[in-house]
BAPATOR-467378 format. One record per residue (C-alpha): residue number from 1; z, y, x; residue in one letter. Coordinates in steps of 0.1 Angstrom, whole numbers, plus 5000, padded with zeros to 4 digits. Example, Ala and Ser with C-alpha at 12.3 -4.5 7.8 and 13.67 -1.06 7.14 Angstrom:
% BAPATOR-467378
REC, num, w, v, u, residuo
REC, 1, 5078, 4955, 5123, a
REC, 2, 5071, 4989, 5137, s
//
This chain:
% BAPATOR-467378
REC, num, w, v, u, residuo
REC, 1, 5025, 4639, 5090, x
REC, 2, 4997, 4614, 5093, x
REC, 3, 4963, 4626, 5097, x
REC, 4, 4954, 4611, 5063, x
REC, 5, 4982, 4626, 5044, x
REC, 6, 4972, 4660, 5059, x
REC, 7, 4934, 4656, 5050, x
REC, 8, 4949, 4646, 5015, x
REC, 9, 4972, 4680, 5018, x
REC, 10, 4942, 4701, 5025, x
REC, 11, 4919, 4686, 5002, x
REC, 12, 4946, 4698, 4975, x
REC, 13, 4948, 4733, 4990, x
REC, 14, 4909, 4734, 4988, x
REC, 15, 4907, 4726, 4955, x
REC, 16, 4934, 4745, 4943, x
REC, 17, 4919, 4776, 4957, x
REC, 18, 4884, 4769, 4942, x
REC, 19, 4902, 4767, 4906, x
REC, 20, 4918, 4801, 4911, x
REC, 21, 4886, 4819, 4925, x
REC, 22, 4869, 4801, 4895, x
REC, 23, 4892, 4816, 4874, x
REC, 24, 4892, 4850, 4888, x
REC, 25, 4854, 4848, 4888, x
REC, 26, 4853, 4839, 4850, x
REC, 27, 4881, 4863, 4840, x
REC, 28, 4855, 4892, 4857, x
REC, 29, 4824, 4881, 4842, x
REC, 30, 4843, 4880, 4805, x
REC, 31, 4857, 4917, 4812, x
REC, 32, 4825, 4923, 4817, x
REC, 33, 4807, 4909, 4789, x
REC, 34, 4835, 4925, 4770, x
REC, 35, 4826, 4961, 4781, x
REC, 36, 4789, 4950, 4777, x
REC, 37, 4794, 4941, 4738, x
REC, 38, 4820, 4963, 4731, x
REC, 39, 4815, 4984, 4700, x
REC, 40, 4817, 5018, 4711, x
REC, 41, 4789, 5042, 4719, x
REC, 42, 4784, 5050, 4754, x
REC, 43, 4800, 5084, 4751, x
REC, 44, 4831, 5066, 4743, x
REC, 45, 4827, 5038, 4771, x
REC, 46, 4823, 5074, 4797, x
REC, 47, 4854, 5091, 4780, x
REC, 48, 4878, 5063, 4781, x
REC, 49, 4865, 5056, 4820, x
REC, 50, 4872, 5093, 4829, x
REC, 51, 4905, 5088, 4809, x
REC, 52, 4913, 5058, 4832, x
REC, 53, 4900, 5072, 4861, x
REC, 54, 4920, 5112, 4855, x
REC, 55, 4955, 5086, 4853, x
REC, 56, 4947, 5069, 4883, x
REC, 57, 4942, 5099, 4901, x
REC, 58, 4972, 5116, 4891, x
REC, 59, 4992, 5084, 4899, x
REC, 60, 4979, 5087, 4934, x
REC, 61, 4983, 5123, 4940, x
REC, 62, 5021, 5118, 4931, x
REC, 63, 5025, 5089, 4952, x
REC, 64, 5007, 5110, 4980, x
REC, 65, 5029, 5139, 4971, x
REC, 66, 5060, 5121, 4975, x
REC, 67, 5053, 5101, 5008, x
REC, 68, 5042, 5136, 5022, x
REC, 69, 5079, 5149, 5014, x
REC, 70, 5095, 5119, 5026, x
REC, 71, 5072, 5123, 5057, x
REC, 72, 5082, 5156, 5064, x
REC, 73, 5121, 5147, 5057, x
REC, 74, 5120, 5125, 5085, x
REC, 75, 5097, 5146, 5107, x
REC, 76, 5129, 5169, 5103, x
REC, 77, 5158, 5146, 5113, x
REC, 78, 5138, 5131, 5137, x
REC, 79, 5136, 5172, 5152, x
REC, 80, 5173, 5178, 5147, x
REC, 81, 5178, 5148, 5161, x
REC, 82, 5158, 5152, 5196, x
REC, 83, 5172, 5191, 5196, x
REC, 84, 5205, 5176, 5194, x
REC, 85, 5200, 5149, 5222, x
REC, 86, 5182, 5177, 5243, x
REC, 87, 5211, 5203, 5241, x
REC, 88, 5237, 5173, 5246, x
REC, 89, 5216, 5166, 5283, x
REC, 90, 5221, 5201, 5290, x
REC, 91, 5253, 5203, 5288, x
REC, 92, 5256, 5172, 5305, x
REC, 93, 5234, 5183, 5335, x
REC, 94, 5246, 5217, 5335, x
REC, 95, 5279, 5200, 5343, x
REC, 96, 5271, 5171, 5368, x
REC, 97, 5254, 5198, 5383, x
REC, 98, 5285, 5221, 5387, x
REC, 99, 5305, 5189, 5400, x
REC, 100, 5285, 5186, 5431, x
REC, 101, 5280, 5225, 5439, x
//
């Protein structure tokens, strides 16, 4: 690629990316404005954040939860497995070492 051609190449990358943080940028400012004019009465705006908030909670506690178990599944095999290996070089040693005596 000739040095133009990539200067043209990140010229388009450049300006593609300022479009979509443009975007972004706008699409926050409108949420915003949004919550800002929204008809509801600020007890409402409160209760439907603590609504949003409780489920987002919960969702993480579960996801927690579960990686915990799955931790502690594989904490498990990963103790059979070393008892396993360590009993197996016992026997093993136990009879090398009767070989040679």
């Amino acid at each position: 690629m000739t040095s133009i051609a990539r200067e043209k190449a990140m010229r388009r990358h450049a300006s593609t990316t300022a479009e979509v943080v443009s975007f972004s940028a706008g699409a926050l400012v409108g949420a915003g404005l949004a919550l800002l004019y929204a008809p509801k009465t600020g007890h409402e705006m409160r209760e439907k954040v603590s609504d949003v908030t409780d489920t987002a909670m919960a969702k993480m506690k579960g996801m927690a939860a579960e990686a915990q178990e799955k931790l502690n599944r594989n904490l498990q095999k990963g103790r059979e497995y070393a008892e396993e290996k360590a009993s197996s070089f016992s026997s093993t040693s136990e009879e090398v070492t009767e070989q040679f005596h």
